[in-house]
C-alpha positions as CSV (number, residue, x, y, z in Angstrom):
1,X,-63.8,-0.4,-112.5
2,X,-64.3,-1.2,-108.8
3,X,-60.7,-1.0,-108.0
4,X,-60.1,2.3,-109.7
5,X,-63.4,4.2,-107.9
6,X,-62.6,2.5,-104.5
7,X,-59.2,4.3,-105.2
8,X,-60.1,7.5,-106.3
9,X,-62.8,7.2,-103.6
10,X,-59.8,6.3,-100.9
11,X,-57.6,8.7,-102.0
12,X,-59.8,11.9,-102.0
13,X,-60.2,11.3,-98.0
14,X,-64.3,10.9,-98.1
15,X,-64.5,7.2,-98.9
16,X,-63.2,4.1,-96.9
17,X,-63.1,0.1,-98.1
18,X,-66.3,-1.4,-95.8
19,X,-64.4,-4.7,-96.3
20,X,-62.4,-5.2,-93.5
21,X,-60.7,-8.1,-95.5
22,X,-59.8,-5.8,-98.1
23,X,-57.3,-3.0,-96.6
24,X,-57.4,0.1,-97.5
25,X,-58.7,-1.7,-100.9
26,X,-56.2,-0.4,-103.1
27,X,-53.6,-2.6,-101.7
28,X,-52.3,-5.6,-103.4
29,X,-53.8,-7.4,-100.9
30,X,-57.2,-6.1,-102.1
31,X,-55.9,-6.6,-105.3
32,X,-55.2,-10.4,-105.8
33,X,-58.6,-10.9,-103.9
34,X,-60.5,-9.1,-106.6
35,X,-59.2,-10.9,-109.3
36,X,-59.5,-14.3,-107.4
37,X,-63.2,-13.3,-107.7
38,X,-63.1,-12.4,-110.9
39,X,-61.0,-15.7,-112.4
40,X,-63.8,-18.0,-109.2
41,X,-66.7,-15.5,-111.2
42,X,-65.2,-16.9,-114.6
43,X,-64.4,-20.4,-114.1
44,X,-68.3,-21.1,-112.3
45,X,-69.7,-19.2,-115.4
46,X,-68.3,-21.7,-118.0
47,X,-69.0,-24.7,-116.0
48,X,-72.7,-23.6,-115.5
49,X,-73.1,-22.0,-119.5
50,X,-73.1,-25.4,-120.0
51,X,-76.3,-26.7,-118.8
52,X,-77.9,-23.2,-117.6
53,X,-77.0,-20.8,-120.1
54,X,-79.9,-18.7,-119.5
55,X,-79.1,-18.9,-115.7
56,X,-75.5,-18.0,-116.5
57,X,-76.7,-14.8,-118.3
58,X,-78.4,-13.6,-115.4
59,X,-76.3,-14.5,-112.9
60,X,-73.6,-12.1,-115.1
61,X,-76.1,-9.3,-116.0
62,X,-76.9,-8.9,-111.8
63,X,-73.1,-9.2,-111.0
64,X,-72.5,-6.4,-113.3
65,X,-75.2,-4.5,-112.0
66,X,-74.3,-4.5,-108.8
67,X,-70.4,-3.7,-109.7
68,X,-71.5,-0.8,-111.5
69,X,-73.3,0.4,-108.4
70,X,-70.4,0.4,-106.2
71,X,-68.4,2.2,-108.4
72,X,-71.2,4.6,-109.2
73,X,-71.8,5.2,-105.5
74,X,-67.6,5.2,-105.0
75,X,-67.2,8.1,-107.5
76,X,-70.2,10.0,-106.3
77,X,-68.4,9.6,-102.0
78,X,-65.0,11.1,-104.1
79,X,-66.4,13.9,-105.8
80,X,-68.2,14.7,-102.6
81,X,-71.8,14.4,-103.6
């Protein structure tokens, strides 16, 4: 989801990727990054389910949260708004 609205976001001129690390952030630079961060996001979330599972469950629903926020506020920079 972030990939795709930094993309669309990119590619309609109005939006940039703020992480200088990143590219242009759709490039696969930017790309094997993100899913490093996904597959480090993974791997900490089963070693901690195991003796914080409530921990782990808010640690994923405030990761998502803030995912879907960036991609909400990428779409909303492409369209313009």
């Amino acid at each position: 989801m972030d990939m795709h609205s930094t993309a669309v976001a990119v590619s309609s001129g109005r939006g940039r990727e703020g992480n200088p690390v990143m590219g242009d952030g759709t490039s696969a630079q930017a790309i094997l990054l993100k899913s490093g961060a996904v597959a480090l996001t993974i791997l900490a979330t089963n070693h901690l389910d195991k003796r914080h599972p409530r921990m782990t469950r808010v640690m994923l629903y405030s990761l998502t949260a803030v995912i879907a926020g960036v991609s909400y506020r990428n779409y909303r920079i492409s369209r313009g708004v």
